[in-house]
C-alpha positions in Angstrom: 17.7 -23.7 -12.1 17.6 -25.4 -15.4 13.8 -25.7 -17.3 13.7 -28.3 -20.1 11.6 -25.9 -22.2 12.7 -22.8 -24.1 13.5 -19.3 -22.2 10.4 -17.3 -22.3 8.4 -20.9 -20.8 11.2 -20.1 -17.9 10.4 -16.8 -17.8 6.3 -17.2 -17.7 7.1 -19.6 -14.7 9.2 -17.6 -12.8 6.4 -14.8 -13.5 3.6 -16.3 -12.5 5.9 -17.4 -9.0 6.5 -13.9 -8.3 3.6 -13.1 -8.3 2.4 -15.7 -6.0 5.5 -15.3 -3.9 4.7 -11.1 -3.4 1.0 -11.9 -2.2 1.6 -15.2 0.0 4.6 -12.4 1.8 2.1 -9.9 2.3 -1.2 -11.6 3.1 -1.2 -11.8 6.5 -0.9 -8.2 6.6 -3.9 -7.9 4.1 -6.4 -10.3 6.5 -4.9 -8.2 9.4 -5.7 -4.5 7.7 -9.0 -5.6 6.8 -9.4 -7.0 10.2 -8.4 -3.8 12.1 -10.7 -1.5 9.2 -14.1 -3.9 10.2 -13.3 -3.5 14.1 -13.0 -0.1 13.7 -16.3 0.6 11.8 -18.1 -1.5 13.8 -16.5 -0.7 17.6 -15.8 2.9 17.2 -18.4 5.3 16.9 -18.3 8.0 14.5 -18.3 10.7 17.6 -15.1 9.4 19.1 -13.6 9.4 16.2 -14.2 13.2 15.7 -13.6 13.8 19.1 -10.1 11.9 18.5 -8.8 12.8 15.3 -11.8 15.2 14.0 -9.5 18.4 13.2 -6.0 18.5 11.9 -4.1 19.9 15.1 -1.0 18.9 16.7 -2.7 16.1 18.8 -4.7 14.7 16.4 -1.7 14.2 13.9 0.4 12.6 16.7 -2.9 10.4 17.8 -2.9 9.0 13.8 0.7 8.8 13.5 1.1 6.5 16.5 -2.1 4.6 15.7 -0.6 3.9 12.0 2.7 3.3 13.7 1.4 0.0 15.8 -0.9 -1.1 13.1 2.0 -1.2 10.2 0.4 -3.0 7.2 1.0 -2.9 3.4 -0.7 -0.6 1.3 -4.2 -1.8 0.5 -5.0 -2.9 4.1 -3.6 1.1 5.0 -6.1 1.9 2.5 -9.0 0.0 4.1 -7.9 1.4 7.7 -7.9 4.8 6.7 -11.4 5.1 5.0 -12.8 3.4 7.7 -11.4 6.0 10.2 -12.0 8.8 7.6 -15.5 8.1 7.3 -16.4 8.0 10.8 -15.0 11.4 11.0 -11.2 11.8 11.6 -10.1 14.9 9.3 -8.1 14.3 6.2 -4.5 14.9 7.3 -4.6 12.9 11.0 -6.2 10.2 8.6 -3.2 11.0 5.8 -1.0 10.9 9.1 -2.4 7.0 10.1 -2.3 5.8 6.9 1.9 7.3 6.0 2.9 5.5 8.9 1.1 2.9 8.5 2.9 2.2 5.4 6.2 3.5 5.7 7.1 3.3 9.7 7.2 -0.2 9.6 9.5 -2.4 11.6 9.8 -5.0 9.7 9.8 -2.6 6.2 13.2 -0.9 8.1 15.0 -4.6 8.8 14.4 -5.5 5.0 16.1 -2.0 4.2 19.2 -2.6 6.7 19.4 -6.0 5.0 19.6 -5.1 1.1 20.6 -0.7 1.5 22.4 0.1 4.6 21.5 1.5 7.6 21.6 5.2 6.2 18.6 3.7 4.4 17.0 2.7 7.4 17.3 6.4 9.1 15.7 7.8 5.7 13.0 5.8 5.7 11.8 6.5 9.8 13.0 10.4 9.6 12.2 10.7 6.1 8.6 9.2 7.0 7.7 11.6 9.6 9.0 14.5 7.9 6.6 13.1 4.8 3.7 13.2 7.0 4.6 17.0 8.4 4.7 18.2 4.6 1.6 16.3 4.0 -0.4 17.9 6.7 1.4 21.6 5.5 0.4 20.9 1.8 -3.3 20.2 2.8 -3.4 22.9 4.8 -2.1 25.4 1.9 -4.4 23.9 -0.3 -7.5 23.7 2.1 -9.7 21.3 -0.1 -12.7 21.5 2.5 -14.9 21.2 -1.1 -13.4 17.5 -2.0 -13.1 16.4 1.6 -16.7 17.4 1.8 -17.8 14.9 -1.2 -15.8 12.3 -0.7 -17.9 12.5 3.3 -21.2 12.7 0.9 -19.5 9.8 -1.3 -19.1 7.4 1.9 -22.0 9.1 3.2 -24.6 7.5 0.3 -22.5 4.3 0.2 -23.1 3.7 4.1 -26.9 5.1 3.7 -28.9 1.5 3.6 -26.8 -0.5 6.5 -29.1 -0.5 9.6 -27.1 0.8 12.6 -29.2 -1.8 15.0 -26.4 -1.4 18.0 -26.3 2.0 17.5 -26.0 4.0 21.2 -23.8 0.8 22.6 -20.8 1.1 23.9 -17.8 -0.5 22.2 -17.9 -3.4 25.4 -21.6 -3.8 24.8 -20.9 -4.5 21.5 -18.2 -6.9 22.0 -20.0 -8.9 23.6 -23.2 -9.3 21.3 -22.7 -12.4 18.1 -25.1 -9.1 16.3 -21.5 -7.1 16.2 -19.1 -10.0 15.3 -21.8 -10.9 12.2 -21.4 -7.6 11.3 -17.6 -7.4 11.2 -17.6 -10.3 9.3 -19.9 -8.6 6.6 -18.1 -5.8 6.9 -14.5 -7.7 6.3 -16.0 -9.4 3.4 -17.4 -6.4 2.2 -13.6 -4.7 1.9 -12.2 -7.9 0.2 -15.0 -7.4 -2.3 -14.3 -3.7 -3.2 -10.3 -4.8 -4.2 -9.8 -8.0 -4.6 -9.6 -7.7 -8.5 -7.4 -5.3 -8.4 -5.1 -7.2 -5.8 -5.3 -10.0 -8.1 -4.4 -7.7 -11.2 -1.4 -5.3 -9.7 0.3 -8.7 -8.2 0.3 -10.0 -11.3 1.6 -7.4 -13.1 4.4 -7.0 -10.4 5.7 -10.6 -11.3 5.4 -9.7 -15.0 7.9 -6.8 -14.2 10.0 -7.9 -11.5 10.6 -11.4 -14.0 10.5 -9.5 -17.4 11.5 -6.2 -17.8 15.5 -6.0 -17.4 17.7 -3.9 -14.7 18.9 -1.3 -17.6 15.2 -0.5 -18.3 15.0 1.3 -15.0 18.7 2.4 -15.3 17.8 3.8 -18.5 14.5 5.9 -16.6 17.0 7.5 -14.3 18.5 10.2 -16.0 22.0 10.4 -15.2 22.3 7.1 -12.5 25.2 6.3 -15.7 28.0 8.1 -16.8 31.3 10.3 -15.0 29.0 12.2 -12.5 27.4 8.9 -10.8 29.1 9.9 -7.3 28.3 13.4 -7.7 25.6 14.1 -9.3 24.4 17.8 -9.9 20.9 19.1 -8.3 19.2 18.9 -11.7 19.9 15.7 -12.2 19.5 14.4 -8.1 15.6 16.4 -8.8 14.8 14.6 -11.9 15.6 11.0 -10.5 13.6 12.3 -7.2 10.7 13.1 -10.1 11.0 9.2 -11.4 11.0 7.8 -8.1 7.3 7.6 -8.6 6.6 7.6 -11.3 8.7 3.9 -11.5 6.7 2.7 -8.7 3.6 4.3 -10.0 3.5 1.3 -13.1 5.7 -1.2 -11.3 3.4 -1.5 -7.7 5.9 -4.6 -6.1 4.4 -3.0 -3.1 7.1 -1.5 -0.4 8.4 -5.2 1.1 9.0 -6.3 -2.8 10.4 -2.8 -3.8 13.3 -2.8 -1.5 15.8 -5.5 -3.6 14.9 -3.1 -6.7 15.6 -0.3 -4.7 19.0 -2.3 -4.0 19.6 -3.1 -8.1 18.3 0.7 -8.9 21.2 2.0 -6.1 23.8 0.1 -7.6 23.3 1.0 -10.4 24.3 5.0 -9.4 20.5 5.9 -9.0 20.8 8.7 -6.2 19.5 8.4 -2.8 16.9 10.8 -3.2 15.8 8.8 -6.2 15.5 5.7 -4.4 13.9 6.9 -1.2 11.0 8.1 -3.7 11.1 5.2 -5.3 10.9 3.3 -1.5 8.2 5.9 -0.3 5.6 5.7 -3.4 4.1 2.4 -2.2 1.0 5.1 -2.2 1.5 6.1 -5.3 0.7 3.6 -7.6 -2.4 2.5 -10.4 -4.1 0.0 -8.3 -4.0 2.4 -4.6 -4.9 5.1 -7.0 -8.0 3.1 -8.3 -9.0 2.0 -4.9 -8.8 5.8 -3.8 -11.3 6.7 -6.5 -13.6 3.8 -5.6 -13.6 5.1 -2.1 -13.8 8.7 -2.9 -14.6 9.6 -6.4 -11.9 10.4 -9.1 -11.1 14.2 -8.3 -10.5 13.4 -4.3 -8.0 10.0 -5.4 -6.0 12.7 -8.0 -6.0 15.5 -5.5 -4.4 12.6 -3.0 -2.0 11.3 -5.7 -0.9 14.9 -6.5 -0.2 15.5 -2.6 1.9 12.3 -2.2 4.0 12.9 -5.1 4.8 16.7 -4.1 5.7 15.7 -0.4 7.5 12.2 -1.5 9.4 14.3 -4.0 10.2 17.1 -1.2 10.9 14.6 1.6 13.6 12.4 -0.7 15.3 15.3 -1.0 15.5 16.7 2.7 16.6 13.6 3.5 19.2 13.4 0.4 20.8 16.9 1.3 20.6 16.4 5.4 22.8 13.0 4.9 25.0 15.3 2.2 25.8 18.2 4.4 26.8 15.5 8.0 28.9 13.8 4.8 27.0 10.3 5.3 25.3 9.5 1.8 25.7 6.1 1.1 28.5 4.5 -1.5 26.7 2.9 -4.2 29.9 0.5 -4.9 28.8 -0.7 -1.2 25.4 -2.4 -2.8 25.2 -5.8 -4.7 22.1 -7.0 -5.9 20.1 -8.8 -4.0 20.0 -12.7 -4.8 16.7 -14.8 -5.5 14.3 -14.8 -2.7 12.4 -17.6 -1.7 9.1 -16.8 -0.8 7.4 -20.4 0.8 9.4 -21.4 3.5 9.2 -21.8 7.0 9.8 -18.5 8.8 7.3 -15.9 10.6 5.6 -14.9 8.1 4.2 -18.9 7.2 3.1 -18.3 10.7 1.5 -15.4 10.6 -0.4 -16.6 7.2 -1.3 -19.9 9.2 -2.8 -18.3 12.2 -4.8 -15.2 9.8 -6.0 -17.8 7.4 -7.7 -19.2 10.1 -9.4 -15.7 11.4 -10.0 -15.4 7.5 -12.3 -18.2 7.8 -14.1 -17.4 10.9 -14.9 -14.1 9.7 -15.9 -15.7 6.5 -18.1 -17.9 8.3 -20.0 -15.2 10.6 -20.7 -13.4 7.4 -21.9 -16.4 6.0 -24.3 -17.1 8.6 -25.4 -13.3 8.8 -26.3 -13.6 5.0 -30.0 -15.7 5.9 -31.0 -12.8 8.4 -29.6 -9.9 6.7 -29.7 -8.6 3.1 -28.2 -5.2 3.1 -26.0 -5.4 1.1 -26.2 -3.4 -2.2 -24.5 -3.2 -5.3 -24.9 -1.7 -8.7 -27.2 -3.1 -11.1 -25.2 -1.7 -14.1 -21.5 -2.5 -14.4 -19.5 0.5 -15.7 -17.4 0.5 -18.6 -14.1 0.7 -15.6 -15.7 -2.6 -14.0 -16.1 -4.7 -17.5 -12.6 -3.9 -18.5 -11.1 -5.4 -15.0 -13.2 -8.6 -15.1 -11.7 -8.8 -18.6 -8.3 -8.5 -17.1 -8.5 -10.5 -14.0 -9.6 -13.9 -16.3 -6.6 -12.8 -18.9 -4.8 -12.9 -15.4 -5.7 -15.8 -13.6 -5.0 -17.9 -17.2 -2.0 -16.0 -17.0 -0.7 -17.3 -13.4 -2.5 -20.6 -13.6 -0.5 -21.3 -17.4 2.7 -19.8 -15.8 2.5 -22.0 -12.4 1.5 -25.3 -14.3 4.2 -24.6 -17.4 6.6 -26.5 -15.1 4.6 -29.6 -15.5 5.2 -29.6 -18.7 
């Protein structure tokens, strides 16, 4: 497409599109996440939980692996899904266990992977996931951090102090049927919006930013040795240190998984290794904004401890998963890949649906927590912004001049 201003005009546009085009494809999965997280907090009580998922054993992994499985979602609504189940009890690793499915045993995550990878892809991605989520739950039992688990309960604890449990001893169909509970899980859905939506707004717009701005051979040029003689058969050292980059890439790009996958495509055909780019694939979890919202949720030391634990068993799973397709001799040819073409991201296909018919929910749950707000004050907030809070209001007005300039440049 031709612009009739100069280059960088063309690039702020197409910018400031991305950007929009990443969070109109995942929104219904954000209203949905948030959706499931209020139901949950409101519906089940905190004994079932621990009854459920309240140690780590065999039967409480498989119970939060299966629940993540059917309630696939993108990272932030994983996010709000697994503190809600996490505070009313489940232990860390089944909660670890929903939320690694959750984000990477995704149906419609493995079509987008057949589509731009290959199916050998696909199989990495499913296998690979679960055998993530075993070296998750052995990692956190080696490590045993009963001490940060134990404040970040205190953390959710205090936060969770003031609301008034007035339905408290009702079962979940008693509560269904009361307008009390559906007031609530519209407060409660509002309440999750309000604890991310900045940095939402600010990681989507830096994904654009990247995806638009920063060239193909930046990335090439962070993959040690996906250039050069060796590119078909590369040595350990170098298939480990690309493993090591996987996340770190995603850790400053955050696309979010659907958006990573045609990178994933350019970083592949560009010799990047397989290992490499299932890390890159798999660290969805691993980036600045998930990493922020973790510490909001827990405090600082339990969102680094998580971080630290994703990295080690994302780096570990890649390469199973690299060395298991190597010894059956069925590692993909990275000739095979082209890069993926432009997307378009508004048109008419399920996902306009799906946006159409959450929208909607979106505004009957904004509505019930409207109408709650004249009975109901409990809501509390801190009086004193911290430094971490003035800095992002900062940055979310330099971002919405940012898209508004970049979306109204083609007027121009």
């Amino acid at each position: 497409m031709e612009y009739p201003y100069p280059a960088w005009f063309e690039l702020w546009h197409e910018a400031a599109i991305t950007s929009v085009g990443f969070f109109w494809m995942a929104l219904w999965a954000f209203i949905l996440g948030y959706l499931i997280s209020s139901l949950v907090q409101v519906f089940i009580t905190r004994e079932r939980m621990q009854k459920a998922m309240g140690k780590a054993g065999p039967r409480s992994m498989l119970l939060g692996t299966f629940f993540g499985f059917i309630s696939s979602s993108c990272s932030f609504s994983a996010l709000s899904t697994t503190r809600a189940i996490f505070n009313k009890g489940a232990g860390l690793a089944p909660a670890m266990a929903f939320m690694l499915a959750s984000t990477n045993l995704v149906i419609e995550l493995g079509m987008v992977i057949a589509v731009f990878l290959g199916w050998q892809f696909v199989v990495g991605e499913y296998v690979g996931g679960i055998i993530l989520i075993l070296i998750t739950w052995f990692l956190i039992r080696v490590t045993r951090p009963r001490r940060l688990v134990a404040q970040a309960r205190k953390r959710q604890s205090d936060a969770d102090e003031s609301e008034a449990d007035d339905d408290a001893g009702l079962s979940w169909q008693e509560k269904f049927l009361r307008y009390q509970s559906w007031q609530k899980i519209g407060q409660t859905y509002v309440m999750e919006w309000q604890m991310v939506w900045r940095d939402v707004l600010i990681g989507f717009t830096v994904a654009g930013i990247i995806s638009a701005m920063v060239p193909d051979a930046f990335f090439q040029a962070l993959f040690v040795g996906s250039s050069g003689d060796d590119m078909a058969n590369p040595g350990f050292l170098a298939v480990l240190a690309q493993t090591l980059v996987g996340p770190l890439a995603a850790f400053f790009t955050f696309i979010g998984s659907m958006g990573n996958i045609p990178l994933a495509a350019v970083l592949f055909g560009q010799g990047v290794t397989f290992a490499g780019v299932m890390a890159f694939i798999f660290s969805d979890l691993v980036v600045l904004p998930v990493l922020r919202i973790n510490a909001r949720y827990y405090g600082w030391k339990m969102a680094l401890y998580l971080l630290a634990l994703m990295w080690v068993a994302i780096v570990i799973a890649a390469l199973v998963m690299h060395y298991a397709l190597a010894y059956w001799g069925m590692l993909p040819d990275y000739t095979a890949v082209t890069a993926p073409a432009d997307r378009e991201y508004f048109k008419l296909n399920y996902q306009l649906v799906l946006n159409v018919v959450l929208l909607a929910i979106n505004g009957v749950l904004i509505w019930l927590w409207y109408s709650a707000r004249h009975g109901h004050h409990h809501h509390h907030h801190d009086n004193a912004a911290s430094l971490t809070d003035r800095v992002l209001s900062v940055l979310v007005v330099v971002a919405l001049v940012w898209l508004s300039g970049g979306l109204l440049v083609a007027l121009l």
